[in-house]
N, C-alpha and C positions, 0 to 999 in steps of 0.2 A: 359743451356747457357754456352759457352764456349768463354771467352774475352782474351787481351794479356795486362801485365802491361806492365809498362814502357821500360823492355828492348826487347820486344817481343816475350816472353813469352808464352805460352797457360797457363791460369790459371779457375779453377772452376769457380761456381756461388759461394760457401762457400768460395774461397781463396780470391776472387773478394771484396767480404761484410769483411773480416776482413781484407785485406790491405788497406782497406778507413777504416777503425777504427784505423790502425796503422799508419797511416801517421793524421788522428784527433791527436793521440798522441806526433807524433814529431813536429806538433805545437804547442801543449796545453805545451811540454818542450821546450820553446824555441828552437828547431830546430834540439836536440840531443835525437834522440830515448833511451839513454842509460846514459840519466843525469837525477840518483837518485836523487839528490835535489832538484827537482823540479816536480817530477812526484808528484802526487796527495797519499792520505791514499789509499791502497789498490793495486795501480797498482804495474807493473810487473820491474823492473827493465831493465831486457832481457827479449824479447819474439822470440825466436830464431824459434817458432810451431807454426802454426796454434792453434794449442788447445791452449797453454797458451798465445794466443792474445783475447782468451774470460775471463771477469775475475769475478767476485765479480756478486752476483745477484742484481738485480736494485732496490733500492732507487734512484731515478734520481733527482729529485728536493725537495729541503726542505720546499717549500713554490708552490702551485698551482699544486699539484699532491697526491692530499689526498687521504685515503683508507675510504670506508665504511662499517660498518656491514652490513649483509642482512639480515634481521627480517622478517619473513613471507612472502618469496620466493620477499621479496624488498627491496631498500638499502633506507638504514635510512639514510637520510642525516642531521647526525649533524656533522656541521662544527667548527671543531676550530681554524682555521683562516677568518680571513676578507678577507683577498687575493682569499682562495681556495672560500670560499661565492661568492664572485664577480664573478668569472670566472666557475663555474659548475653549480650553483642553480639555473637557469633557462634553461640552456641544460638539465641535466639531469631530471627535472622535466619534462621537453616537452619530453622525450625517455622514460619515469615510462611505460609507454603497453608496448614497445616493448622487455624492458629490462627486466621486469618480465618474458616475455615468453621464454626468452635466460635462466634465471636463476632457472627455472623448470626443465633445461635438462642438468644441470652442475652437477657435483656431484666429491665427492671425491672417490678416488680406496683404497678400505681397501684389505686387506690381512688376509686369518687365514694359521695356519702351517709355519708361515714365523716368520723371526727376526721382521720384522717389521710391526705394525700396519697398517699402510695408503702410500702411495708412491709418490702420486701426483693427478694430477688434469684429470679427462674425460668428454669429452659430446658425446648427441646422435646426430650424425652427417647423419643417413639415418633411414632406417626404420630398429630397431632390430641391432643398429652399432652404439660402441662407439668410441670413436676416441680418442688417448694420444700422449705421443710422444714415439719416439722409445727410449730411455734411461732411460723411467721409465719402458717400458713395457719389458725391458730387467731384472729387478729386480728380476721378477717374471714367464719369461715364457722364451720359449727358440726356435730355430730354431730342426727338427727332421725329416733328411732327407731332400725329399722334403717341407713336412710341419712343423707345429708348435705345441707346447703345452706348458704345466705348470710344471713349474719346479717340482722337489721331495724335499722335504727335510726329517730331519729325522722323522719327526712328517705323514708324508704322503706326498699326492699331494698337493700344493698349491691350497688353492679355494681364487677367487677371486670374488669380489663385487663391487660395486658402491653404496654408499649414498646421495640421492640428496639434503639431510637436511643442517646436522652438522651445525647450526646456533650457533650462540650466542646468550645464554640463554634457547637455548633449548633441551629439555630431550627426543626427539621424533626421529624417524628415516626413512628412506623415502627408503629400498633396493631393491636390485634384482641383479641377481646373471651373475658375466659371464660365459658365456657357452662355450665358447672353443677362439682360437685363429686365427683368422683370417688372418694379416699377419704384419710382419714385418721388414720395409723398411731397406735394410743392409745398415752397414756403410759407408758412403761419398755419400747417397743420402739423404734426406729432413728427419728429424727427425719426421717420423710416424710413428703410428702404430693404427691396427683396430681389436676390438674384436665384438663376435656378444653379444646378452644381452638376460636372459629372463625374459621378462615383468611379466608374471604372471597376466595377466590381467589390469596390471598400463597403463596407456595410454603413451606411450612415443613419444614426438612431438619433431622433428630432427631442428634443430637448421637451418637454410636456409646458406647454402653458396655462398657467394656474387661470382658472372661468371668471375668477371675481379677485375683488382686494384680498391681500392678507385677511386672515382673519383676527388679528390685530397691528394698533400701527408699533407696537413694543417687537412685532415677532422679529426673530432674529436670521439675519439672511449671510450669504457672500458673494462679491462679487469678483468672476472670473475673466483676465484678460490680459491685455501687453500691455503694461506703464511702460512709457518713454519719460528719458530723461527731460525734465522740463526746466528751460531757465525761465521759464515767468511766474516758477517758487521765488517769494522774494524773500524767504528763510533757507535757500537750498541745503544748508548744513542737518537738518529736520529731515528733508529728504534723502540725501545720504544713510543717515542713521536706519532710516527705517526700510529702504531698500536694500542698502548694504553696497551702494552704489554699482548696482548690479539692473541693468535696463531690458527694454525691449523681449523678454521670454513671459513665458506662462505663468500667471500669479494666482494668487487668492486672499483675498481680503477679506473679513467677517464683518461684522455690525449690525446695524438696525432698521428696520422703516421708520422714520421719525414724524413720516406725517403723508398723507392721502389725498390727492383734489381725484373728480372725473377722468380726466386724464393722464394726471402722474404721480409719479412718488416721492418723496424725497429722504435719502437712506445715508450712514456716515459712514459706510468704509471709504478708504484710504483708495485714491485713487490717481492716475496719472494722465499725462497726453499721450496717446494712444490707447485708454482704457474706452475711449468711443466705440462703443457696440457690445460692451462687454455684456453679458447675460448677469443678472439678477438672480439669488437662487435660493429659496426658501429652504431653510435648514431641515424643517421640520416634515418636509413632503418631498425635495428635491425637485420640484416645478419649478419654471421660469416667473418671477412677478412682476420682472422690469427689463426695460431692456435701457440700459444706463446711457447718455449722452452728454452730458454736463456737470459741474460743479462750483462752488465758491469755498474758497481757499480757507479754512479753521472752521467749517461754518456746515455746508451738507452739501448733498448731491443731488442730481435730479436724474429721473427715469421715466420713460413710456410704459404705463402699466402694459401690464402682460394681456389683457385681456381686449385691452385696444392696440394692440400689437394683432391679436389674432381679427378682431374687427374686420380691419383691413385687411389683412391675407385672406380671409374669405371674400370678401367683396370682390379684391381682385384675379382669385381665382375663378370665379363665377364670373368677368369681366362685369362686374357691374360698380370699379371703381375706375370709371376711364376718365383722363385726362383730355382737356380742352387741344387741339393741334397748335402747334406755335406755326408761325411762319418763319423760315429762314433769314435771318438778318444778312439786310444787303450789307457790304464791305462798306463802311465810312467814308465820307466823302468831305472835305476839308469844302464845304459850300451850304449854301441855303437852300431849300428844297421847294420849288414854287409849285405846287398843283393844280394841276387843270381838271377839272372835275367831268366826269361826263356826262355830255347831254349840252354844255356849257360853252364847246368852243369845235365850232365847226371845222374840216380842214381848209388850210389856205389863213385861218385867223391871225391875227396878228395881237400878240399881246404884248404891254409893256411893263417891268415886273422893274422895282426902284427897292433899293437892299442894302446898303447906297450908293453902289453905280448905280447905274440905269443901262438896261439890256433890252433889247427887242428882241421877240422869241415866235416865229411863224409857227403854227402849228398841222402836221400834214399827218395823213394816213387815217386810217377806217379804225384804229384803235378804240378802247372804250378811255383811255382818258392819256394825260401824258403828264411826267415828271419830270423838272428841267431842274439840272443841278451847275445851281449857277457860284463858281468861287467868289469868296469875298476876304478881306485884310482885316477881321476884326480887332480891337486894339486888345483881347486877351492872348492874342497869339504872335508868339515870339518872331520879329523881327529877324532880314536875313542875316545876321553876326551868327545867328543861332544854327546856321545850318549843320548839315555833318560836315565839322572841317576838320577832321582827322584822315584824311586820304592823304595828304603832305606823309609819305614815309620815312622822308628826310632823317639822318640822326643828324651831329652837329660832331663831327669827328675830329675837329680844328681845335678845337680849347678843353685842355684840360684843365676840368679844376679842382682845387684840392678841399678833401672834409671841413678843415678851418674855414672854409668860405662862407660855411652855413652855420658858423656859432653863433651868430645873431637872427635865425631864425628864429620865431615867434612860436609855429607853430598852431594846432588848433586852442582856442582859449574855453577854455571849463564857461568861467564865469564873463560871459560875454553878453546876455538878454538882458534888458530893463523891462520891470512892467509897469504899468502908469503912473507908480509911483516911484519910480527911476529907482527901485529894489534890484539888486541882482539875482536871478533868477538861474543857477548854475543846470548846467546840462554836462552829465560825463563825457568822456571819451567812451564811445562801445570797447566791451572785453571781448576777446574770442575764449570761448570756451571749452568748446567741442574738439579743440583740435591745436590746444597749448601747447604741444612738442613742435607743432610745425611752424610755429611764430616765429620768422625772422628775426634774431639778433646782433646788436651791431656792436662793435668792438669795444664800445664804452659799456656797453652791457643791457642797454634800454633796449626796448622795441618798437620807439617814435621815430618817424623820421619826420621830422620839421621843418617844414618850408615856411613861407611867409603865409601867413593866415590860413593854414591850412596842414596837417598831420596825414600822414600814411603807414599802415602796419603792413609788414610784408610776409604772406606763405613760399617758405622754404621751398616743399615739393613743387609746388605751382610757379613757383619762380613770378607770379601778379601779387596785389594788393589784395588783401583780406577787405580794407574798407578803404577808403577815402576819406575826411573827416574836416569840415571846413566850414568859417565864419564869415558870413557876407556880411558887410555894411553897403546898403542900396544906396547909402546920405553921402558917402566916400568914393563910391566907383569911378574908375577914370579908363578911358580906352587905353588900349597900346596894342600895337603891332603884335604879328606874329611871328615866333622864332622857329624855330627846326628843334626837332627831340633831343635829350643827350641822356645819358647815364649817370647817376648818381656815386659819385669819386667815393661816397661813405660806403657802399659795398661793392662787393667782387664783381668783376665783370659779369662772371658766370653766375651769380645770382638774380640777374636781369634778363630780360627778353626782347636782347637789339633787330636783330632780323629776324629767322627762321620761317615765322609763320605770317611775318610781315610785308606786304609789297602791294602791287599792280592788282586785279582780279586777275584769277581767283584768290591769289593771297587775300590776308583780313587788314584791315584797318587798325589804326591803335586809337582806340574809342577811349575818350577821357572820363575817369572816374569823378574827379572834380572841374564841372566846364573851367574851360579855358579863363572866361570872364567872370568868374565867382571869385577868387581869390583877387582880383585887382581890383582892391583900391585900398587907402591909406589917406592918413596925415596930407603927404607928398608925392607927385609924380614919381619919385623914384620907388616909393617904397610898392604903387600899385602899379607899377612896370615890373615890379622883382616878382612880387604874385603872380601876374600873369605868364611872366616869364617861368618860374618854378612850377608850373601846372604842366609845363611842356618836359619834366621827367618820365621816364620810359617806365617809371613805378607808380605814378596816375595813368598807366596806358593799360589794357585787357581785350586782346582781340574780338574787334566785333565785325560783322559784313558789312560789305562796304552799303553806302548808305541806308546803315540800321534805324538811326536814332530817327524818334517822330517825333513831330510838332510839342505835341503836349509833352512825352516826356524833358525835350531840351527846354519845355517853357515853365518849368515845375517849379523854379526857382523866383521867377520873376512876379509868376501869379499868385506865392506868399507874401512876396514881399507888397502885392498890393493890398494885402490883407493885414498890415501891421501898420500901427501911426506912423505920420510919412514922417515927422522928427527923428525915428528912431524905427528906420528902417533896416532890421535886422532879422537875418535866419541863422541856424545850424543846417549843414544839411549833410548829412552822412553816406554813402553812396558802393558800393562793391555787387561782386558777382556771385552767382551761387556755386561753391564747387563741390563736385560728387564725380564717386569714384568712374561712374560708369561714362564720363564726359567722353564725344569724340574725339578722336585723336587724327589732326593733320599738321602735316606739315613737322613730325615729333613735338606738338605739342597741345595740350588737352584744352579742347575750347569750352570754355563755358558757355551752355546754352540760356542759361535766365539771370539777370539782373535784378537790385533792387537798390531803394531809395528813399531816404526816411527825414522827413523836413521839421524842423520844430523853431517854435517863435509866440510872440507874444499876439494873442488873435486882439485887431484892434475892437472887436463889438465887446468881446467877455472881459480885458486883461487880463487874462488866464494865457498860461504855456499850455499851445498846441500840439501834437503832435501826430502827423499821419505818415503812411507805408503805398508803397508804390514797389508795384514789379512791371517789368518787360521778359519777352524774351524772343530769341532767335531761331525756335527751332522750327516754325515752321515756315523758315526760308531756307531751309536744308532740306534737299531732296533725302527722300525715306532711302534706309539703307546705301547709298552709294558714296558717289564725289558728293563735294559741297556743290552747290549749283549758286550760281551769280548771275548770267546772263537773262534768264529767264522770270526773274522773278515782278511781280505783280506788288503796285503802289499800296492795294488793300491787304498785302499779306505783311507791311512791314512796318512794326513800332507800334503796338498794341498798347498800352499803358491799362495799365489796374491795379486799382485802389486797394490795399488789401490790409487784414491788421498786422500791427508791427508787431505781435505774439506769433503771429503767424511766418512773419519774416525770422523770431530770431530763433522758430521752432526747427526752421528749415537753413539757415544759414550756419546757427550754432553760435551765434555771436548775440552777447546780452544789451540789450542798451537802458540800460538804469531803471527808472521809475517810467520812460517814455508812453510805455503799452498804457499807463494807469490815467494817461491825459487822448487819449487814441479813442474818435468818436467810433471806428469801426470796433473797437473793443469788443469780444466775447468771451463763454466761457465753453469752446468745442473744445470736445477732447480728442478731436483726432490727431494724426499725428501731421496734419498738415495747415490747422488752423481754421481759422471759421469762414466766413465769407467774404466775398470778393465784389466789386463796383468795376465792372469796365469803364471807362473814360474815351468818349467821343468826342467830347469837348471839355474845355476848362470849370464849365459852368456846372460840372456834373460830380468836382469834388466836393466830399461832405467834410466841412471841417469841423463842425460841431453837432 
């Protein structure tokens, strides 16, 4: 469908459905899109995009939108409220047949060979066809040519599953396996996606999709799937309550259609991260009406109607909804790309190509044209200080020094940004959340460790840094030397990681979590020698291969800070690894395979606090199944960098970072359980800060 707003326009069916959300908004603000004081916990301040006009996943109502357990393939209804009693206990008892037979064919998508466990939500939507959305099935499978498949990573091919159990309470498991990739809906059409399934003899009964709309938009529906616990609720104590602080299993939420475009719906049950994919389910018929993808936080939900849900599955089954072929992307090449066109330049030619060196480039053979990739030193890319200089495995075993030596450390500072109107602009420290029993504590009882312009939290069982956390002044930096690693005298020996997994190849590196020259500088040479020098504890170290880090990632810091007024040359930049249980293990110690990294500061164009997400990672310089491999490995397989939102980072790390997501130009509202989309970075010029 294609409508015109208000100035005449041609606008989407997607732009259509979020300019009636944004204009709900500039009434719910009295009448100013862009008056903070009165927007609601969680909204957007600006929403200058389409994407960050979706926000926070749905808790919609606090009262009359309950969530249920589903206990043998049925939802238990105990209520605790009188309200939600009143208004569901007798619809949804009159729907118990229909809605069991919905919730035999919902299941959740686990993942093996992947960072992640489980992704989100699928049902069998035909015969041998499961159906999700496109932004989880993007997690784990990818476009190839004209078709599709399953990603690699370093462990192998992705295999993926579906569990139709994961109950609460229960130890049992209900799978089958998916068999390849069917297709998936590209970007700026309806968030689907369709896999085939093998049964293995399980009977699988396809969910019925309802031919048209509701038959009203009041009718009354629920939605079936996995809530993950979300910290980008910025009320989480709401979420508690209504969960029961009980995540990740088979739910059922009731509610409403609240309203109809051509392509989707938008309905208020109670929903979570992980509830992406979850089926839609008309009370009154037990047909699918939606297949749910998104939400905004006290506010509604959005879904792919049912019937364009089936649209698509026929087309594609009929092959008459084919996909244009991509062409494989060459590996990136830190150069300029000169082309010879053909027809243009005979062999023997001699061209001269000015970048600004100046190159001479003969051109020979019977080819149809040629590509000369020629390097260049552009001034967005970090100088050699930046290289990987953590190959030095040195500890510093000579000087002991004692905890009193760091009681005038600084540490990271909250209130450290000005914006143009030299206002303090605080930025927290990140919480861990996911994983509070294993929070390092240190004998005074805190869990900072504070060095000079810069803080560190440390994981017990990992014996690394949960984050890194640190204050640049660009106006203050001063060089200094490099020292040899040491140990931090404030904890046990053995709660650090001096050798083991560290050395020569194939040993790993101790890759810094806050560069080396991020924390130096100060007032005084001494104070930004002591920063630079405190960046060399073995508690900013987390083993990486040896020459991991890449251009853009090591230069992430320097090219915000060209983006902030030079008077007041300041960042935050927060930085750690991602840990999961299934991390390999060498050397007795579990290596984290991805990274991330989360920059915020005052943008010089808006005076507005910025803030963007950045991941890496290492696995695919690890040979699949075996040793680590070192020797072998190829310049285009190493130090990937992408853009990714910081809901997404603190979906997947566990760790919260304040209001940060609500200033995040990648901002969305996916609900899967891995976050929304991603921007690879080839070069500097390709981060979107706003």
């Amino acid at each position: 469908m294609t409508t015109h707003d208000s100035h005449g326009n041609r606008t989407s069916e997607t732009e259509e459905m979020l300019l009636r959300l944004r204009l709900r908004r500039v009434q719910r603000n009295g009448g100013d899109p862009n008056n903070e004081a009165v927007q609601p916990a969680g909204a957007l301040a600006q929403e200058s995009s389409l994407e960050r006009q979706i926000d926070e996943e749905s808790i919609i109502l606090l009262k009359e939108r309950p969530v249920f357990a589903i206990k043998n393939g049925a939802a238990e209804l105990k209520f605790i409220d009188d309200d939600d009693r009143a208004r569901w206990k007798l619809p949804l008892e009159g729907a118990a047949s229909r809605l069991s037979a919905a919730i035999n064919s919902i299941g959740r998508i686990e993942l093996r060979n992947h960072a992640m466990s489980w992704v989100g939500t699928g049902w069998i939507v035909d015969d041998g066809i499961l159906v999700t959305n496109r932004h989880v099935a993007k997690l784990f499978a990818e476009r190839r040519g004209a078709g599709f498949g399953f990603k690699e990573t370093f462990a192998g091919k992705v295999l993926a599953s579906v569990d139709f159990l994961q109950e609460i309470g229960s130890t049992t498991a209900d799978v089958i396996e998916l068999s390849h990739v069917m297709h998936i809906e590209p970007e700026g059409g309806p968030d689907v996606a369709f896999f085939r399934v093998v049964a293995n003899g399980r009977p699988l009964s396809p969910i019925a999709l309802a031919s048209g709309p509701p038959s009203a938009e009041s009718a009354q529906i629920a939605t079936i799937g996995y809530p993950a616990s979300d910290p980008r609720i910025p009320e989480p104590e709401h979420m508690k309550r209504i969960f029961q602080d009980t995540y990740n299993k088979k739910r059922l939420a009731p509610g409403t259609i609240m309203s109809l475009t051509d392509e989707h719906l938008e309905h208020d049950c109670t929903t979570l991260g992980g509830n992406s994919g979850s089926a839609v389910i008309d009370l009154a018929t037990g047909a699918a009406v939606g297949l749910h993808f998104s939400g905004t936080y006290r506010d509604r939900n959005f879904a792919v109607r049912a019937d364009v849900v089936r649209r698509i599955l026929d087309e594609v089954k009929q092959g008459r909804r084919r996909i244009d072929p991509v062409r494989r992307e060459q590996p990136p090449v830190r150069g300029v790309a000169a082309a010879v066109p053909a027809g243009r330049a005979a062999e023997g030619t001699t061209m001269t190509v000015t970048i600004p060196v100046t190159l001479t480039i003969t051109v020979g053979g019977p080819q149809q044209g040629a590509v000369v990739n020629v390097p260049v030193a552009p001034s967005d890319v970090p100088d050699a200080e930046h290289d990987p200089d953590d190959t030095d495995d040195e500890v510093d075993t000579g000087h002991e020094a004692a905890p009193s030596d760091y009681a005038d450390r600084r540490g990271y500072q909250v209130r450290f940004l000005e914006d143009h109107q030299k206002k303090l602009v605080p930025v927290d420290l990140p919480m861990v959340v996911a994983a509070e029993d294993d929070v390092l504590r240190l004998a005074s009882g805190g869990t900072e460790l504070r060095y000079e312009n810069f803080t560190v939290v440390m994981s017990k069982r990992r014996r690394m840094c949960f984050f890194s956390a640190c204050n640049i002044d660009g106006g203050l930096a001063k060089k200094a030397g490099r020292v040899k690693w040491k140990l931090d005298p404030r904890l046990p020996k053995d709660a650090q990681i001096m050798g083991e997994c560290y050395g020569n190849p194939p040993k790993f590196s101790r890759g810094h979590m806050t560069r080396r020259e991020d924390p130096g500088w100060g007032a005084t040479r001494e104070l930004a020698r002591r920063g630079n020098e405190d960046s060399m504890h073995v508690t900013n170290a987390v083993p990486q291969m040896q020459a991991f880090n890449s251009p853009i990632w090591l230069g992430l810091e320097d090219y915000a800070l060209g983006h902030t007024i030079e008077d007041r040359m300041k960042v935050c930049v927060f930085t750690g690894p991602y840990f999961h249980d299934d991390d390999p293990v060498k050397y007795g110690v579990k290596i984290p395979i991805g990274f991330w990294k989360i920059l915020a500061f005052i943008h010089d164009d808006t005076g507005r606090l910025c803030a963007t997400g950045y991941e890496m990672s290492q696995e695919q310089n690890l040979e699949s199944g075996q040793e680590f491999v070192f020797a072998d490995y190829r310049s285009s397989q190493l130090g990937i960098t992408t853009q990714v939102p910081i809901q997404a980072i603190e979906m997947r790390s566990g760790i919260q970072f304040g209001r940060l997501h609500e200033v995040d130009p990648l901002r969305d509202g996916n609900e899967s359980a891995g976050g929304g989309a991603r921007l690879r970075l080839d070069g500097f010029n390709q981060i979107k800060f706003r």
